[in-house]
N, C-alpha and C positions, 0 to 999 in steps of 0.2 A: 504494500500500500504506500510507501512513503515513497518506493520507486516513482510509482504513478506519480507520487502528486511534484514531486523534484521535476519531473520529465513535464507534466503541464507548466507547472511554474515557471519552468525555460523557454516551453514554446511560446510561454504570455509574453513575458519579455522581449525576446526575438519578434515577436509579432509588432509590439509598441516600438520597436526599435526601429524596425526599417518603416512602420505606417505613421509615428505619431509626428513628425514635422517637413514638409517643404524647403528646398535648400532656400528656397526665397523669407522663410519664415523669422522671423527676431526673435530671440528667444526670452526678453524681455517682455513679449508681447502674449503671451504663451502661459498657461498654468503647468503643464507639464512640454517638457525639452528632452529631449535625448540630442545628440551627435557628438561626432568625432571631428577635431582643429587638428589638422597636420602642422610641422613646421619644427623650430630652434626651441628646444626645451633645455632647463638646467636645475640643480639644486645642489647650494650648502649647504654644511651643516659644522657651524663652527663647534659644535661638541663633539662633536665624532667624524671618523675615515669615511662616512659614507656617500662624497660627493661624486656628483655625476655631474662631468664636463658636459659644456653647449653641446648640443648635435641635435641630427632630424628624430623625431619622437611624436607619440601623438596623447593628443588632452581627451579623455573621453569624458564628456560634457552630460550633465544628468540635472533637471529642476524639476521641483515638485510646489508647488505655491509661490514662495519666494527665496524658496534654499536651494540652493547652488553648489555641487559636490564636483569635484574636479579631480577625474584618474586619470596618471600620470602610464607610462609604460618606463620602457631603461630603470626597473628598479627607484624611482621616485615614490617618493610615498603621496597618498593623497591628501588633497584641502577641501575636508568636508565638512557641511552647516555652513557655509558662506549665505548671509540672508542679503537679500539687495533689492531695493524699491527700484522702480523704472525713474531717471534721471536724467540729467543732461546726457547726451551722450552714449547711455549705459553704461556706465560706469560706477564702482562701488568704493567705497573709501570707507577705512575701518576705523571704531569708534573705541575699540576696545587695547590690549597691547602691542595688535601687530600694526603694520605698516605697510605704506606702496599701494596697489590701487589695482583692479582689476576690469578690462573695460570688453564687453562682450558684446557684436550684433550678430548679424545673419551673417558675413564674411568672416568676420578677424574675431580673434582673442588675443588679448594680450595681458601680462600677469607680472607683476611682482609684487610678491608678498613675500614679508619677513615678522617671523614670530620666532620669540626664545631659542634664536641664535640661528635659524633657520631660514632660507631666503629662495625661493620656488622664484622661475621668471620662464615666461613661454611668449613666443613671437609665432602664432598659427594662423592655416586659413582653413573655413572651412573642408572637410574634404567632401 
């Protein structure tokens, strides 16, 4: 039974993945977002060995209301709970310890965020 419901639970996803938005679509505009930002991904991590130099990588893009989860590949870790109103721009500016700015439409993402010594930056287009 748990097989079963593992194996729906994927195809729902898979399903919402490739149907739930238009490459033309904003994803500020949207209560739910999925896609995928190709492009120059990077992270330090001034407390530990586990940085990963610039190179091509990709941001796998996920919203559900107003929160904004952002998965990295090359081993980055992710930036999940990011909440952000529709703004100038689209663009989120954080209010709490981190820093840097995160700015998202239907084409680009761009990132850099630093929290507790930690510093994610992505230059992508949509794919």
């Amino acid at each position: 039974m748990k097989t079963t419901w593992k194996l729906l639970s994927l195809l729902f996803v898979a399903l919402l993945t490739f149907s739930a938005c238009s490459k033309d679509d904003d994803p500020a505009d949207n209560d739910f977002f999925v896609d995928n930002y190709k492009g120059t991904t990077s992270y330090v991590n001034t407390n530990g060995d586990d940085d990963v130099e610039s190179g091509q990588g990709t941001v796998f893009v996920t919203k559900v209301g107003d929160t904004y989860n952002f998965g990295f590949d090359r081993n980055i870790p992710n930036i999940n709970g990011i909440k952000m109103e529709k703004g100038d721009n689209n663009v989120i500016f954080f209010n709490s310890d981190a820093l840097g700015s995160i700015k998202i439409d239907q084409d680009d993402l761009t990132i850099l965020y630093h929290t507790d010594g930690k510093t994610w930056t992505a230059n992508c287009k949509r794919d």
